[in-house]
N, C-alpha and C positions, 0 to 999 in steps of 0.2 A: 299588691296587684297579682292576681292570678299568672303563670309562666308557663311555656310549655318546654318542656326540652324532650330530644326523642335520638336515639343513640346506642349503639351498640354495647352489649357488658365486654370489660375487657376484664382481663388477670391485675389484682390488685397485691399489694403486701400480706395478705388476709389476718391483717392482726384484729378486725373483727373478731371474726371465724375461730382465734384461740381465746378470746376473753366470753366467748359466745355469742354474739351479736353481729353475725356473717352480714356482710353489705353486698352489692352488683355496684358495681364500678362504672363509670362513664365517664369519658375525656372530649371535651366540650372546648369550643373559642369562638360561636359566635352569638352567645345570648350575655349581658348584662347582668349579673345573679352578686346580690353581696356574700361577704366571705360571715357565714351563718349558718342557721339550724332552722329548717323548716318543716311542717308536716306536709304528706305529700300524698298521692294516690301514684299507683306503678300499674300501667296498663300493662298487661304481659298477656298476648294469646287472645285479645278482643278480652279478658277480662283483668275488674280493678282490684287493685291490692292494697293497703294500706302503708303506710310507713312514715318513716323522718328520715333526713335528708343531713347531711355536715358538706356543706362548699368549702373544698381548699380552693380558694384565686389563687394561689400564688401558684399550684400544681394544675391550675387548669384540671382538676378531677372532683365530681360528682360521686361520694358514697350515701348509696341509698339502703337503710335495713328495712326488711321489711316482714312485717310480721306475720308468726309463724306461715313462711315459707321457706322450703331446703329443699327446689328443686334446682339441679344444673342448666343454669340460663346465660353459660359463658357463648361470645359470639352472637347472641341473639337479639334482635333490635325491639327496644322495652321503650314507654311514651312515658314521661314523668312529666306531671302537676303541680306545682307547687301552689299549695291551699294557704298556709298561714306562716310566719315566721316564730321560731319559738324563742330565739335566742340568738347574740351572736357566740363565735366561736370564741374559745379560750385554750389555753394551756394547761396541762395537768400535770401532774409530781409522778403519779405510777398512775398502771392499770386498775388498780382497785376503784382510784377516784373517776376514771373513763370508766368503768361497770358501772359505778353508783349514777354517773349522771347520762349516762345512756337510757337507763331501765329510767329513771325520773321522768326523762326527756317521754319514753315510749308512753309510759303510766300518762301523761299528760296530754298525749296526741290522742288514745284510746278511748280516755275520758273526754274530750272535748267533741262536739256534736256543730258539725258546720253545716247549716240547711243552706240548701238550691233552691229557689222558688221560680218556679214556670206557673204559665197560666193563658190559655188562648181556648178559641170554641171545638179546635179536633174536630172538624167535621170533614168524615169523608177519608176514615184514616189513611196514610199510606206512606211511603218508606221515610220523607220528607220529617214525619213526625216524630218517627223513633228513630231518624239519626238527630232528631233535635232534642228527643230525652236523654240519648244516649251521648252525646256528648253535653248537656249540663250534670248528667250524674257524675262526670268526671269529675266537676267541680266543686264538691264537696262531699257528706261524709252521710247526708240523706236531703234525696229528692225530693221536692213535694211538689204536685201539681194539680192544678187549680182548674175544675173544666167552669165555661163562664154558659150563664143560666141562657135559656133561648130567648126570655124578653134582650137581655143586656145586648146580645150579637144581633137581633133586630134594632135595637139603639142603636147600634156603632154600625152594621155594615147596610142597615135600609134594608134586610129582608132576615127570614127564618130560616135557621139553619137546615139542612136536606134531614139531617139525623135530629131525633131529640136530644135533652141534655139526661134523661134516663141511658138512653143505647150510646150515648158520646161517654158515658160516666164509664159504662161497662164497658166497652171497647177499649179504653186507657190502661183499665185496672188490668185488663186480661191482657195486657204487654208485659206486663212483668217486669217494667223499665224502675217505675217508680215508687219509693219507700211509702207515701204518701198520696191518695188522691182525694179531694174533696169537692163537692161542687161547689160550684160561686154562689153568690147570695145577691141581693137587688142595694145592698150597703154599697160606701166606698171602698174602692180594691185597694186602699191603703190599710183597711183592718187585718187583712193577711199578713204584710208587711210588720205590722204591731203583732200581732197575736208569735208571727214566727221568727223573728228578728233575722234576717237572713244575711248569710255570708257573701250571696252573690244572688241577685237575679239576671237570670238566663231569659233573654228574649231574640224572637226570630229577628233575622236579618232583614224583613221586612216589615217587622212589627209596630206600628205606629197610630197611635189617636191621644187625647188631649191626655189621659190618665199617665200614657206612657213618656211624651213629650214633659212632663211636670215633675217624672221620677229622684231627678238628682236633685230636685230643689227641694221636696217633701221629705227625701232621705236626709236631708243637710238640715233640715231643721227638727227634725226628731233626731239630732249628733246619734246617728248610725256610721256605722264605718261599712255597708253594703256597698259590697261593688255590682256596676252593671255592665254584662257582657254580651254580646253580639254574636251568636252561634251563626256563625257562615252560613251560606246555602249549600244546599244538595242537589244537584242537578234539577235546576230549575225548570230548562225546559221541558223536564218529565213529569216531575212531582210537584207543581203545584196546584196547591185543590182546585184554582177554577178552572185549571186545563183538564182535570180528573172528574168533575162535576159534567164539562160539556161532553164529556166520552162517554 
């Protein structure tokens, strides 16, 4: 299950930092987190960074490395994700055996590819939108998203979108939010789901019709381990398209 934790870096032992693999520290007591190794994204400054994660429970502290970054982010309040679990924690004999299973640990986050799969009509873009890419990018390692064709959104909403799905396609793309944009196709939107096997899909807080209500049962029978998450809203009574439509 995806985590969030969000928390200020404080002063650690920095025995990172002399074996070469510097951490941002965090002391933490009120999330749930096993005592493990996970990969992780580190928001720092509105942008994401990569890394893995080592929870001591028993110190109540979060050391996050993250990769090649060395900037000083002591005192500064940093948003950590926790994507995937890589391992739990162990014991080692020296530092040399903490070097070698550090770098494994990194080698292994770097190489793995955790897709985000969105997908809705974007019609009418506006802030609503790219804080809802912009927080599924958070959740893994590339975004993809999916704009849905103008028959489909006349299926599902009973009329045609304001924009086409050409100028919806090209308005996405030129956010610069997401790794991936494709258009949708007149198929079932479970071929997405097959073609990209995804880590998580991210759907709106108010996201719903029969495809979306079916999700965990179609996941659960293709034994996918997909999780499905609920990107909050954004001030709704501003941003949502049909109040942006009648204006």
């Amino acid at each position: 299950m995806i985590q969030k934790l969000i928390g200020e870096v404080i002063h650690g032992n920095k025995l990172g930092r002399t074996i070469g693999f510097p951490t941002a520290n965090l002391s933490y007591s009120e999330i749930d987190i096993s005592d493990s190794v996970f990969i992780i994204n580190i928001i720092i400054d509105h942008k994401i960074h990569r890394g893995i994660w080592a929870n001591m429970v028993k110190k109540w502290i979060f050391e996050a490395h993250i990769f090649n970054f060395s900037d000083d982010i002591y005192g500064k309040e940093i948003e950590i994700i926790l994507l995937k679990k890589i391992r739990d924690n162990k014991n080692f004999n020296s530092l040399e055996e903490i070097k070698y299973q550090i770098q494994k640990d990194r080698d292994f986050a770097t190489g793995l590819e955790l897709n985000v799969l969105t997908f809705w009509s974007f019609d009418v873009i506006h802030e609503w939108h790219k804080y809802y890419l912009a927080e599924a990018k958070k959740c893994g390692t590339n975004l993809i998203t999916i704009i849905a064709t103008d028959s489909n959104i006349k299926k599902i909403k009973w009329h045609s979108p304001q924009n086409s799905q050409i100028q919806r396609f090209k308005e996405i793309s030129e956010l610069w939010i997401s790794d991936e944009v494709y258009m949708g196709s007149e198929d079932h939107p479970m071929s997405w789901v097959h073609k990209f096997v995804p880590h998580v899909i991210c759907l709106w807080y108010d996201q719903w019709w029969n495809f979306v209500e079916d999700l965990p049962e179609k996941i659960s029978e293709l034994w996918l381990e997909t999780e499905i998450k609920r990107i909050p809203s954004f001030h709704p009574e501003k941003f949502k398209s049909s109040l942006l439509k009648q204006k």
